[in-house]
N, C-alpha and C positions, 0 to 999 in steps of 0.2 A: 533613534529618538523616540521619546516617550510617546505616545498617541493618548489626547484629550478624549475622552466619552463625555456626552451627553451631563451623565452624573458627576461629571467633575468640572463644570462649566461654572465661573465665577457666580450669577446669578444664585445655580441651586447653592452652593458651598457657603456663599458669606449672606444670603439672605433665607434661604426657602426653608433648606436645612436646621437652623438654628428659630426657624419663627415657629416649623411644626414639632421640634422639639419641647420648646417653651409650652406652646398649646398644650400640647398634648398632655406634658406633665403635670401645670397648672389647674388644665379641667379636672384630670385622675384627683388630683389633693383637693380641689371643688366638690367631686362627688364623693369622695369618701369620705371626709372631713363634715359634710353638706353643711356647712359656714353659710350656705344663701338660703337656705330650706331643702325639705325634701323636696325631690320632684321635677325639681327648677332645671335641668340638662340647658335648656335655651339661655336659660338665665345665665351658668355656669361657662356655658360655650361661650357666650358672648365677653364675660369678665375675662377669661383664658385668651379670645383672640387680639381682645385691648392691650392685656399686658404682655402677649406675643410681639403686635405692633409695636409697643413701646420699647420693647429688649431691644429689635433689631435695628430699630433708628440709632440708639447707642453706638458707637463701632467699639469700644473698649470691650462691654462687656459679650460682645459677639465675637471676638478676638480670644479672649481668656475661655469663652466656651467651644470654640474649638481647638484650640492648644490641649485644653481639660479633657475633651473627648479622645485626641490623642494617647493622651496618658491611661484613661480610662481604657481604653482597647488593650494594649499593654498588659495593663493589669489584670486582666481578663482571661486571658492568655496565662501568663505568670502564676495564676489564681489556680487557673485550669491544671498548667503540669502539675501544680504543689498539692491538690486535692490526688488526680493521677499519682503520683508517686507515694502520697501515703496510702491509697486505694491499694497499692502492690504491698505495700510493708505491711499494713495491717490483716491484709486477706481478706476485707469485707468491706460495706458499706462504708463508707469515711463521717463518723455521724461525730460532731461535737455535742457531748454533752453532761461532760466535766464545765460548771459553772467556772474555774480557772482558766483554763483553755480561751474560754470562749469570751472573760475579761484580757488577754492574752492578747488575742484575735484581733479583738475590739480597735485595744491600745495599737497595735500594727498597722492598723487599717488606717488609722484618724493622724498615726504619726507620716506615712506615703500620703495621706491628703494633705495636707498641710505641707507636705513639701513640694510635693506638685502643685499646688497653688501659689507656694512664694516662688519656685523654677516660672512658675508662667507669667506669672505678676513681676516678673525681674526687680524682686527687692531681694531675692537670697545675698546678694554679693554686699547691698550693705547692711543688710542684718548680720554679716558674717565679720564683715569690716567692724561693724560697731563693736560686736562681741569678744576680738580676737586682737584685733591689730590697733585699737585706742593704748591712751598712755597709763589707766588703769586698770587695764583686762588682766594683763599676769599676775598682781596682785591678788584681782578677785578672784581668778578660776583659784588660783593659790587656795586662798579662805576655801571656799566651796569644797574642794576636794578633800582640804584639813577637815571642814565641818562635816559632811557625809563619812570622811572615816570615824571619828569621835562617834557618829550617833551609830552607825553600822557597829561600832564596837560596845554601845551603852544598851542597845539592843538586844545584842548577842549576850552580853551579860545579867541584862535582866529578865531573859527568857529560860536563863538556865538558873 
């Protein structure tokens, strides 16, 4: 059987964890951003610890922030082979710096957010319902697919 630590005690997990998080991020975009003036750290700490207090009274969005952190570890990882393995293929530093690439990148990154935030928020199943299984989805993906090949092919012709 699994053995509890310390660090995995409901207290630090659904309260500590997610309020020093908040803090901590909150202040950083405080002083950097300096939205309260320069200077103001006290100032700044105190706004960061209000709106820490306020996150964790929540339980929804302390819930979606830890599911999110999940994911995020994940991806971290995931992140790490795929840099490692082009580090091998390319033979050098792994530097993006093809501005294509790097809108590329972008679009990948923001399209795995967005899905792990509708997987955590449990509306993927009827955002998937609405879009696939209503009684005019075949219809429409129909259209859609007609339409993108017509422009994919008005494109291609008025390129060349």
């Amino acid at each position: 059987m699994v053995q509890e630590t310390i660090l995995q005690h409901w207290i630090l997990t659904d309260f500590a964890f997610p309020f020093l998080l908040v803090f901590f991020i909150v202040f950083a975009l405080l002083e950097k951003t300096k939205v309260l003036g320069d200077g103001k750290k006290q100032l700044n700490a105190l706004v960061a610890f209000v709106i820490g207090l306020i996150f964790i009274t929540a339980v929804s969005p302390t819930l979606v922030l830890a599911n999110f952190i999940v994911f995020l570890t994940v991806s971290i990882v995931v992140l790490f082979v795929g840099l490692l393995l082009w580090g091998f293929i390319s033979g050098g530093e792994a530097k993006i710096t093809d501005g294509k690439v790097k809108i590329i990148f972008g679009v990948i990154i923001a399209i795995a957010v967005l899905i792990a935030l509708l997987v955590i928020l449990n509306v993927h199943n009827a955002i998937f319902d609405f879009l696939f299984f209503e009684s005019w989805s075949k219809a429409f993906w129909t259209n859609v697919i007609f339409v993108v090949v017509i422009a994919a092919a008005v494109a291609y012709a008025l390129k060349n």
